[in-house]
LUMLO-283890 format. One record per residue (C-alpha): residue number from 1; residue in one letter; x, y, z. Coordinates in nm, 4 decimals, padded with zeros to 6 digits. Layout:
BEGIN
NODE     n   res       east      north         up
NODE   NUM     A          X          Y          Z
...
REM end
This chain:
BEGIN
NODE     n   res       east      north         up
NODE     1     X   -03.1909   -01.3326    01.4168
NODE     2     X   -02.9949   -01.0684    01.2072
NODE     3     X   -03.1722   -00.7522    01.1243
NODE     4     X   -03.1482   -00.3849    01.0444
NODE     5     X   -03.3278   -00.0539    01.0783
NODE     6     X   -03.3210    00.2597    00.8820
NODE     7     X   -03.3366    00.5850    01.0616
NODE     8     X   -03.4361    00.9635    00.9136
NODE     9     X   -03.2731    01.1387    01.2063
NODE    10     X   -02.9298    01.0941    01.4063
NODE    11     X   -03.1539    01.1792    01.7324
NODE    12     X   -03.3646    00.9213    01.6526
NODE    13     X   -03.0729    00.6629    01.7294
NODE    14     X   -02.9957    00.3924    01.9825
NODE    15     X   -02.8164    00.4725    02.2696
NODE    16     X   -02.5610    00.2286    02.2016
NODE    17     X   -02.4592    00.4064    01.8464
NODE    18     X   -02.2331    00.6041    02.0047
NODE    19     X   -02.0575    00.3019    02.2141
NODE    20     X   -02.0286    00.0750    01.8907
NODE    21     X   -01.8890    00.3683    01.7311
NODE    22     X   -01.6615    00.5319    01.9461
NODE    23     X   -01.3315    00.4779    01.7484
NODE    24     X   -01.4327    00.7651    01.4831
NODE    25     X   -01.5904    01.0938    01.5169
NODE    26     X   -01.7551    01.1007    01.1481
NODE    27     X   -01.9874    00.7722    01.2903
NODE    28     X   -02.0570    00.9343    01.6262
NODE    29     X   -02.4218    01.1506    01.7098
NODE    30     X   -02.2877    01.4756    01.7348
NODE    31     X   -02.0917    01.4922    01.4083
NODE    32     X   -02.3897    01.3436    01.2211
NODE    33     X   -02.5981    01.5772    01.4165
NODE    34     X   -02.3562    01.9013    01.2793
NODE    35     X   -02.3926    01.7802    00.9592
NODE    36     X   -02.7138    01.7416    00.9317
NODE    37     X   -02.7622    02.0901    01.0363
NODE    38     X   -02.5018    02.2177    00.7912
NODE    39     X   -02.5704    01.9445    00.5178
NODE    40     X   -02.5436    02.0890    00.1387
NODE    41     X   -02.8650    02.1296    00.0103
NODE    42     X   -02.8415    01.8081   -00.2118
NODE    43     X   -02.7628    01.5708    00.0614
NODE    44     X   -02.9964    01.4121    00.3059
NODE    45     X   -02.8902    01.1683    00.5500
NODE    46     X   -02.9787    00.8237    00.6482
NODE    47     X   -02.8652    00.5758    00.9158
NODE    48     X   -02.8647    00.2131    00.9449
NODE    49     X   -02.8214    00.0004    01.2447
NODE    50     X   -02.7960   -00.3858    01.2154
NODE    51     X   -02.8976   -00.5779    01.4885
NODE    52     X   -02.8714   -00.9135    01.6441
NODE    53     X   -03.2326   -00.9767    01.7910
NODE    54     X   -03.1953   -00.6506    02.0111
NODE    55     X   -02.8203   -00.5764    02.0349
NODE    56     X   -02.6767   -00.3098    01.8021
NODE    57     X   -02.4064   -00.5094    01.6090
NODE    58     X   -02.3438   -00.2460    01.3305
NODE    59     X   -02.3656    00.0826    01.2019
NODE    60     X   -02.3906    00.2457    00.8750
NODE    61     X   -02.4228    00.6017    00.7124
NODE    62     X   -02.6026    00.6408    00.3701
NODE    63     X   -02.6318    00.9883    00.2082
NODE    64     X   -02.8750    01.0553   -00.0214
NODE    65     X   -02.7215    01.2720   -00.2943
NODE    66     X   -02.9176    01.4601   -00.6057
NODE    67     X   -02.6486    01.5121   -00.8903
NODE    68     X   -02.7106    01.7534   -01.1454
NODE    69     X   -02.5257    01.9374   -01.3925
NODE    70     X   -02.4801    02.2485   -01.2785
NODE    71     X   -02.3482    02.1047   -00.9421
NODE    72     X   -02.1301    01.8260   -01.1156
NODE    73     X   -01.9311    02.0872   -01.3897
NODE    74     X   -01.8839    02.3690   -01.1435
NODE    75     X   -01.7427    02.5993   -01.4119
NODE    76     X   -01.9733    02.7538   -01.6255
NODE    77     X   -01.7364    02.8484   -01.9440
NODE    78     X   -01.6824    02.5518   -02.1091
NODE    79     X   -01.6941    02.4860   -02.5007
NODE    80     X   -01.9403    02.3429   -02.6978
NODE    81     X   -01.7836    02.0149   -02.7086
NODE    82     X   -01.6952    02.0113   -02.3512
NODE    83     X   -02.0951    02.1103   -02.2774
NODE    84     X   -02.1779    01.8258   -02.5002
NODE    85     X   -01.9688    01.5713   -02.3475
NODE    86     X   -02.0730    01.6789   -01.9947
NODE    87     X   -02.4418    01.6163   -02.0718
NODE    88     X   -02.3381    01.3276   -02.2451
NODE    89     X   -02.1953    01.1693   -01.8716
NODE    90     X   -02.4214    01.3563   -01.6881
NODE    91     X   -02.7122    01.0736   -01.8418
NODE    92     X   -02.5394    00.8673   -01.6351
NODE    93     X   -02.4130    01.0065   -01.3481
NODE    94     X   -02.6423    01.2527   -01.2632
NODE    95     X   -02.9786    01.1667   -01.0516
NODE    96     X   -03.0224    01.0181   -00.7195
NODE    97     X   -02.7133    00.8466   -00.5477
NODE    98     X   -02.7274    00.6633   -00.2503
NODE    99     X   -02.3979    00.6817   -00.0447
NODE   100     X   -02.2447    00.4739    00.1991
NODE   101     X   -01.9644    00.6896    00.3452
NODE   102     X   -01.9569    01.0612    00.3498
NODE   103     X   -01.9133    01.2666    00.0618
NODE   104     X   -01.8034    01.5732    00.2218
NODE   105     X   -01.4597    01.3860    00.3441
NODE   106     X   -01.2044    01.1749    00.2514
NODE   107     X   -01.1932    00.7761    00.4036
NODE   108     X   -01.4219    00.5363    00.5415
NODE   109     X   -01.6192    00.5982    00.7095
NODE   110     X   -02.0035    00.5069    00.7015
NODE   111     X   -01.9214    00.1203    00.8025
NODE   112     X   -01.8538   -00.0326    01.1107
NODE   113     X   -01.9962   -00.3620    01.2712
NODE   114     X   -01.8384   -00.6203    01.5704
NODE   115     X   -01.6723   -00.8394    01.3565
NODE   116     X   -01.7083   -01.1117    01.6399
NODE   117     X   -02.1009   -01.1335    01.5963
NODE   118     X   -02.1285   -01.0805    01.2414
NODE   119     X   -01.9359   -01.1538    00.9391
NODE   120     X   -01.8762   -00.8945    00.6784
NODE   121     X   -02.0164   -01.0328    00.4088
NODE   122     X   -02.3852   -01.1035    00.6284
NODE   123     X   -02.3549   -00.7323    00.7453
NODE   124     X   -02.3534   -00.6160    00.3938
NODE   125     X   -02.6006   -00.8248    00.2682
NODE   126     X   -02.8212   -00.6305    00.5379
NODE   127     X   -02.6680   -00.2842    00.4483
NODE   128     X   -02.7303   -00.3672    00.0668
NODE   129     X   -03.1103   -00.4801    00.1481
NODE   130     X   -03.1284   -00.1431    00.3294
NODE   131     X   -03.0239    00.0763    00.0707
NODE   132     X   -03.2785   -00.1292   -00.1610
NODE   133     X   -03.5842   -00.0191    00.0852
NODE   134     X   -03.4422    00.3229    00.0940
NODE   135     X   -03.4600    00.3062   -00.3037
NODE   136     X   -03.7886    00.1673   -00.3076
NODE   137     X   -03.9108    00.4631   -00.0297
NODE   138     X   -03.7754    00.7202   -00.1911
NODE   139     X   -03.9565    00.6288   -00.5159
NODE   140     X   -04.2714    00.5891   -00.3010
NODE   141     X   -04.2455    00.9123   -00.1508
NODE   142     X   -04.0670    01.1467   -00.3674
NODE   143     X   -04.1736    01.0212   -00.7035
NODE   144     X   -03.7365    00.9788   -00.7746
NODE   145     X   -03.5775    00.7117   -00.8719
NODE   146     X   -03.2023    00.5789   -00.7463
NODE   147     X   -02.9718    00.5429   -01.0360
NODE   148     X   -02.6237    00.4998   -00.8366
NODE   149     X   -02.5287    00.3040   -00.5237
NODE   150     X   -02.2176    00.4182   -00.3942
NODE   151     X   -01.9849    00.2492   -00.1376
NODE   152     X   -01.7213    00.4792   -00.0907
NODE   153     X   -01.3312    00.5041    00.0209
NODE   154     X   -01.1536    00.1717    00.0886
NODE   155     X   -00.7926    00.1550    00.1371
NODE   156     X   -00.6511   -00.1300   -00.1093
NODE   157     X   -00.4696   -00.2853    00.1462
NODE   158     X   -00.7719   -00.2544    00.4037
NODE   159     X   -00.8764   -00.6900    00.4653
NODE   160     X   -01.1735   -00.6194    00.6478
NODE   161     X   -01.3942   -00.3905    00.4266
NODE   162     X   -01.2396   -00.3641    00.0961
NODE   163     X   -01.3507   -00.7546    00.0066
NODE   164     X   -01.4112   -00.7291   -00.3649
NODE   165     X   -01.6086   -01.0597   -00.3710
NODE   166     X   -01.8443   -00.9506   -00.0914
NODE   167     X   -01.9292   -00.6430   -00.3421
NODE   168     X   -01.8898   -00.8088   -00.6695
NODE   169     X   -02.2076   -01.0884   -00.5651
NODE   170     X   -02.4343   -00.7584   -00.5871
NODE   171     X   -02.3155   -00.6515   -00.9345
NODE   172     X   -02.0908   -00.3661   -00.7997
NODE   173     X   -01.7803   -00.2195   -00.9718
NODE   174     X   -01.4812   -00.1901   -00.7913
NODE   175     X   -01.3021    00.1857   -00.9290
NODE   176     X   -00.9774    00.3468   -00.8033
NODE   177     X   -01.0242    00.6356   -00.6574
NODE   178     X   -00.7165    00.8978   -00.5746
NODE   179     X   -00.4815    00.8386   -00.3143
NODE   180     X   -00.5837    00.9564    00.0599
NODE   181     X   -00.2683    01.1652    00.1548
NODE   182     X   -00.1365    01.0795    00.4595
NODE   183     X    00.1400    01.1979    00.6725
NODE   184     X    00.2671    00.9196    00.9316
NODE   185     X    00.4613    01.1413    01.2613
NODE   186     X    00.6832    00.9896    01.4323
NODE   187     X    00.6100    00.9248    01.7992
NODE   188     X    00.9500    01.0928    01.9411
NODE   189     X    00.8628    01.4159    01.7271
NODE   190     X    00.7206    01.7029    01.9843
NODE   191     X    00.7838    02.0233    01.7919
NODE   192     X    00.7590    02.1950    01.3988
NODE   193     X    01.1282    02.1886    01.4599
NODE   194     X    01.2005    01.7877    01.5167
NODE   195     X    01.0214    01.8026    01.1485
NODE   196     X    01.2301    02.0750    00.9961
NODE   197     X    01.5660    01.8764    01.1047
NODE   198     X    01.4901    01.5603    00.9360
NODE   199     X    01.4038    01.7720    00.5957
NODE   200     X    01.6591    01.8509    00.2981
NODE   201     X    01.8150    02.1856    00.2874
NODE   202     X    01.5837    02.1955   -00.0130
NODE   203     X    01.2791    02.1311    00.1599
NODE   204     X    01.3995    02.3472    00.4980
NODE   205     X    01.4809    02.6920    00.2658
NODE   206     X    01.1382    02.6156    00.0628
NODE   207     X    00.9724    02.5615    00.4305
NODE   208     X    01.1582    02.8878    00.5822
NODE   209     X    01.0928    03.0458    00.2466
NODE   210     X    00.6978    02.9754    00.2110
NODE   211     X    00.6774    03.1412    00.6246
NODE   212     X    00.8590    03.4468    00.5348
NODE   213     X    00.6556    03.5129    00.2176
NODE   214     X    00.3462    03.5350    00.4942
NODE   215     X    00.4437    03.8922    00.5563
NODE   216     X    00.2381    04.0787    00.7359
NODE   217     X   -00.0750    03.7764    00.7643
NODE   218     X   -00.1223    03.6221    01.1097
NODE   219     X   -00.2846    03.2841    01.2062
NODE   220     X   -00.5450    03.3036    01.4745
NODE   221     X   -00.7829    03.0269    01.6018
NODE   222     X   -01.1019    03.1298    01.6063
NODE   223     X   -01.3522    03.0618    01.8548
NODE   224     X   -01.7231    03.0151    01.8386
NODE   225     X   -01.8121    03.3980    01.8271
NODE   226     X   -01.5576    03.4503    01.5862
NODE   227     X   -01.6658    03.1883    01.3488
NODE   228     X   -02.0070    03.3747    01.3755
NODE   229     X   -01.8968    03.6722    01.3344
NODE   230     X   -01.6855    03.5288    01.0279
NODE   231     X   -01.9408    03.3291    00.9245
NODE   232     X   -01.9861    03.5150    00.5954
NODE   233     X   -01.6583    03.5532    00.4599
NODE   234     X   -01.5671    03.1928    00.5337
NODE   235     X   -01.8185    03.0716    00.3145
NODE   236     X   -01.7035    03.3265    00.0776
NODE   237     X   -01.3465    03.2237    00.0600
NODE   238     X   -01.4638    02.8625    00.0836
NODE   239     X   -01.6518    02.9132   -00.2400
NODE   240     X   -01.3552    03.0771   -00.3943
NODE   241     X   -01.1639    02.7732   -00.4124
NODE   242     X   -01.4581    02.4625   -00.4219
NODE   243     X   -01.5709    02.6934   -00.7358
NODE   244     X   -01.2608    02.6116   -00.9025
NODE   245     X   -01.2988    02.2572   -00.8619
NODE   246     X   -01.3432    02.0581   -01.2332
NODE   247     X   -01.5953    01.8454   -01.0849
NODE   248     X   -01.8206    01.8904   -00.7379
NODE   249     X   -02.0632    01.6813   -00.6140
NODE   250     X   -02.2296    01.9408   -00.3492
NODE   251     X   -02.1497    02.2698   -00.2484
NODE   252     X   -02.1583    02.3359    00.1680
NODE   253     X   -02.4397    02.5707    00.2993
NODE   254     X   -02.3108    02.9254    00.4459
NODE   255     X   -02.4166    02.7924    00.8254
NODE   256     X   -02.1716    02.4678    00.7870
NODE   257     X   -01.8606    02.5767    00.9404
NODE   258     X   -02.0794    02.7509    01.2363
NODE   259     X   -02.2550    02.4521    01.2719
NODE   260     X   -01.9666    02.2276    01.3095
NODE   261     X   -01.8241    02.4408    01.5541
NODE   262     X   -02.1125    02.4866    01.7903
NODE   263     X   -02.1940    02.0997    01.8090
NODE   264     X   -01.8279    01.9364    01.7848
NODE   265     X   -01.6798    02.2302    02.0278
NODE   266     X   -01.2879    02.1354    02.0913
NODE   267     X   -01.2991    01.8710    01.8266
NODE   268     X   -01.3328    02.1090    01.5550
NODE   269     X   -01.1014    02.3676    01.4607
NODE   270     X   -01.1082    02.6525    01.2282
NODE   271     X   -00.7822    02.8838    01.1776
NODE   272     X   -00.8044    03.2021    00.9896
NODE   273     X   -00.5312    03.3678    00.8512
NODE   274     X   -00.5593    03.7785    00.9058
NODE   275     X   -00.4026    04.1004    00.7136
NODE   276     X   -00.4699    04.3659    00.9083
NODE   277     X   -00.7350    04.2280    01.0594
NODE   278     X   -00.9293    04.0973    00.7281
NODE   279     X   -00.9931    03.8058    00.7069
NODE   280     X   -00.8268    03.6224    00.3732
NODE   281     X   -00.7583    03.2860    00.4152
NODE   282     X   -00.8342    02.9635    00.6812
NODE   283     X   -00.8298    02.5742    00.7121
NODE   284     X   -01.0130    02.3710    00.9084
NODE   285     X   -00.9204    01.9996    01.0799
NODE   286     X   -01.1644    01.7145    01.2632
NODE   287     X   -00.9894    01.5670    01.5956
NODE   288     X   -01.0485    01.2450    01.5223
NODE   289     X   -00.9023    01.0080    01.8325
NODE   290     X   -00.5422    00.9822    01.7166
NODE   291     X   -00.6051    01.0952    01.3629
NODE   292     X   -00.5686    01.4554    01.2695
NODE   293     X   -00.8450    01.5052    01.0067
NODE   294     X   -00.8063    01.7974    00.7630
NODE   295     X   -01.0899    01.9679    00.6822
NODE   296     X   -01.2341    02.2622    00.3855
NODE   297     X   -01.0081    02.5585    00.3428
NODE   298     X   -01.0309    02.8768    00.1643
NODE   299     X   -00.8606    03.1542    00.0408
NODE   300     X   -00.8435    03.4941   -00.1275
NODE   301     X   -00.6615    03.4348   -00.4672
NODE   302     X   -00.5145    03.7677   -00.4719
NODE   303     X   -00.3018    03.6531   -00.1496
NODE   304     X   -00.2192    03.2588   -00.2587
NODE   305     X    00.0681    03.2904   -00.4434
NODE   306     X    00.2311    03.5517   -00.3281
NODE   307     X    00.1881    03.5001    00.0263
NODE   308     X    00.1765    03.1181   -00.0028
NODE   309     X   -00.1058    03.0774    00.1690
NODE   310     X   -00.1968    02.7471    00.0911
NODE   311     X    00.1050    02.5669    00.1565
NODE   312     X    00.1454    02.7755    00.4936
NODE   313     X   -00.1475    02.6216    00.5930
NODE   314     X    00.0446    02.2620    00.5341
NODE   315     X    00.3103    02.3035    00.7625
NODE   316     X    00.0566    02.4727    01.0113
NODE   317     X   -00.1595    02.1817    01.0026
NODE   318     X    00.1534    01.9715    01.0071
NODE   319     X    00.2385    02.1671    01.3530
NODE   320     X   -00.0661    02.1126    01.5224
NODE   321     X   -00.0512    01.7430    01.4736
NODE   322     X    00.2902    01.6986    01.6246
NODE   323     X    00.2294    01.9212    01.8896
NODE   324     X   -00.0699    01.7536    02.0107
NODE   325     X    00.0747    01.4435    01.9750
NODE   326     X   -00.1706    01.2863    01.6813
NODE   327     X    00.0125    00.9868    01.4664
NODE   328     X   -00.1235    01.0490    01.1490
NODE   329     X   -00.2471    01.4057    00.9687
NODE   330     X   -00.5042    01.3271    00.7086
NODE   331     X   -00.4598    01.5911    00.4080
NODE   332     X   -00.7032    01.3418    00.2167
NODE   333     X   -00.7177    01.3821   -00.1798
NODE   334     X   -00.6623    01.6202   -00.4292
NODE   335     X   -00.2900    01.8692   -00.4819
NODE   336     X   -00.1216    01.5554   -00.4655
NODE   337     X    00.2179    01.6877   -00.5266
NODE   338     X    00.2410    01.9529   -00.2814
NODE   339     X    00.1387    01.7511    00.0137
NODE   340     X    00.3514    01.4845   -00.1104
NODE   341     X    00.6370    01.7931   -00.1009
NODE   342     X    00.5605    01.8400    00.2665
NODE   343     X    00.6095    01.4610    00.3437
NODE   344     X    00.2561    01.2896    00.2821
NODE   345     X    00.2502    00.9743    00.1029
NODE   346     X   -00.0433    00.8718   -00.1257
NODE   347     X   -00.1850    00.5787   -00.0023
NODE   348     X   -00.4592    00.3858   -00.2840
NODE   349     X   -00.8363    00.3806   -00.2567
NODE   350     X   -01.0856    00.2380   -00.3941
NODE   351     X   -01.4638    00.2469   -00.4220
NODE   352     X   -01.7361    00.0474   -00.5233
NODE   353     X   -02.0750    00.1019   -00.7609
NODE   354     X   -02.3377    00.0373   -00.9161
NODE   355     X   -02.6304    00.1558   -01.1686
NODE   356     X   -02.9874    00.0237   -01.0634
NODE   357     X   -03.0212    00.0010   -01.4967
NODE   358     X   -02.7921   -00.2965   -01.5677
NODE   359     X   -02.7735   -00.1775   -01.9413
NODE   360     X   -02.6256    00.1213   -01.8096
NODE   361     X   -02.4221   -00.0503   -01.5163
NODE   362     X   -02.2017   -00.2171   -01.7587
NODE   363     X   -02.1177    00.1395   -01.8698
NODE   364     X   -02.0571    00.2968   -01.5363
NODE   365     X   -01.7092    00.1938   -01.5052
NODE   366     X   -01.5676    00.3443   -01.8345
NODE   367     X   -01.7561    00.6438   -01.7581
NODE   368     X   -01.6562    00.6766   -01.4206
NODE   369     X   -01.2799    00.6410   -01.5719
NODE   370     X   -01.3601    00.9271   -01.7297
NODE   371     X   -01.4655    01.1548   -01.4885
NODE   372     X   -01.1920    01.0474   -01.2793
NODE   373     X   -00.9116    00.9998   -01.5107
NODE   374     X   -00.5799    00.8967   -01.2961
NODE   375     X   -00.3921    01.2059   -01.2187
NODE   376     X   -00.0136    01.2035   -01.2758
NODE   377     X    00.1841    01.3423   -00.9730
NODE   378     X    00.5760    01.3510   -00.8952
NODE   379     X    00.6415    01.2390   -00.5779
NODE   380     X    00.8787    01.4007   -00.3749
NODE   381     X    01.0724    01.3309   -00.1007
NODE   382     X    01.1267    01.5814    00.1565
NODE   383     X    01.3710    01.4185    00.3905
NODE   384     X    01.7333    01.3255    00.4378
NODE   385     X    01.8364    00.9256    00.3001
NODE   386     X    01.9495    00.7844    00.6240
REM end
């Protein structure tokens, strides 16, 4: 007999999570432990586990999200037209969401079940009756109700998850999402300069170019008593850029980076970028098996253009990847263009939902179209024709 189980707490979990889940970090105790610790203040996490009789066959992460305006429309000046059509999608946007993924990061990944004991489609019938307890609870217990269901972050082109049908029997919409930016390193590469060789004297003067304009500012890793002793400003300069954001769904905690670090350890890295010896820029990335995930960044906007900061921190998360010998870096969404310049490609996603009001689920799509209208980017291409 199939079942599943809904947990409030990652250390409430089986011992086999960890097993079933071993091929990604973001599904594994200790990261959902971190973020739990350093979850936004509008997120609270679930877990599923599906089961066959006693055997842990599957896995699944569900945040539960509270949209509201002022976290949705991070910019405060807008006009009175703007304000009006913000409230306007807010009606039906805002609320309670239920996730299944992880808002905080780019990709897939709050499903994963043996595909030899359980077919897809059974496994999300029991992840979908889940998320309908977890409606019905938190309506029992915190007097809200659940307006979205969210499955989020399916590569088009990914056959096992992204089945449309398996979604569409529960009502869902399917919605493109933008690309997840991905750069693909070849396995003979070993250094920055194997990368710099294969680019167009274009691209190789804009790449020596962008280093030189760095100046004076160094790039340290920072350890665990640095990140404390950082703590403040890297919240600070986080803010600087997530408050320039059109649309947020959350905004991280001070204690998040700190708390990633202490739990995750090695597989969690946080580079700051220092003028004499302040602190005005870093990036972070998630060691993820094979995959080189980046992470939140931030910067002072008095040193970006000038000193190139962001796109620094491109090639020097491009660097660490080939050097440590990961096959893919993960710049994930958003600044399509540049990382495109620096040799991602934009690879489609898509995501599914749906309104627990059916008069205002045959809405959601259009107004999800236009909170996310389809961004036009150039694509470039960095390398030599061979």
């Amino acid at each position: 007999m199939k079942t599943y189980k809904i947990y409030d707490s990652s250390e409430a979990l089986p011992e086999s999570w960890d097993a079933l889940a071993s091929h990604d970090i973001f599904l594994q105790k200790k990261y959902l432990f971190a973020l739990k610790q350093g979850a936004p203040d509008n997120i609270q996490l679930y877990y599923v586990g599906v089961f066959l009789e006693d055997i842990l066959i599957g896995v699944a992460v569900v945040q539960h999200v509270k949209l509201y305006l002022e976290d949705m429309f991070r910019k405060s000046e807008v006009s009175c037209v703007k304000e009006v059509f913000q409230k306007m999608i807010s009606k039906v946007l805002k609320g309670n969401v239920l996730v299944v993924g992880n808002l905080t990061h780019t990709g897939q990944h709050g499903m994963f079940f043996n595909e030899k004991m359980i077919s897809y489609a059974s496994y999300s019938d029991l992840v979908m009756e889940a998320l309908n307890a977890l409606k019905t609870r938190i309506k029992v217990n915190h007097k809200k109700t659940v307006r979205l269901m969210i499955f989020k972050d399916f590569f088009t082109d990914d056959v096992l998850y992204n089945q449309a049908s398996v979604f569409q029997k529960h009502k869902l919409h399917q919605v493109s999402v933008q690309p997840n930016m991905i750069f693909k390193v070849p396995s003979e590469w070993q250094t920055i300069t194997n990368y710099t060789s294969e680019l167009t004297k274009k691209y190789r003067d804009r790449y020596k170019r962008a280093k030189k304009k760095l100046g004076k500012i160094t790039c340290v890793e920072l350890d665990l008593s640095a990140v404390e002793s950082h703590n403040k400003t890297l919240h600070k300069l986080y803010l600087n850029v997530s408050n320039n954001a059109k649309f947020n769904s959350f905004r991280l905690p001070e204690n998040h980076f700190l708390s990633l670090k202490q739990h995750l350890q090695d597989h969690f890295k946080i580079f700051g970028y220092f003028l004499d010896e302040e602190l005005v820029g870093f990036y972070t990335l998630i060691l993820n098996g094979k995959q080189l995930e980046t992470y939140f960044l931030g910067y002072d906007s008095e040193h970006q253009y000038p000193n190139q900061l962001y796109l620094n921190m491109l090639y020097d998360m491009l660097e660490f990847g080939i050097e440590n010998r990961f096959t893919q870096i993960v710049y994930a969404r958003t600044a399509m263009t540049i990382k495109s310049s620096v040799g991602a490609i934009g690879l489609p996603m898509q995501m599914y939902m749906k309104h627990t009001n059916p008069s205002l689920n045959s809405l959601l799509k259009p107004v999800f179209k236009l909170m996310n209208p389809k961004q036009e980017w150039e694509e470039r291409h960095p390398f030599k024709v061979v």
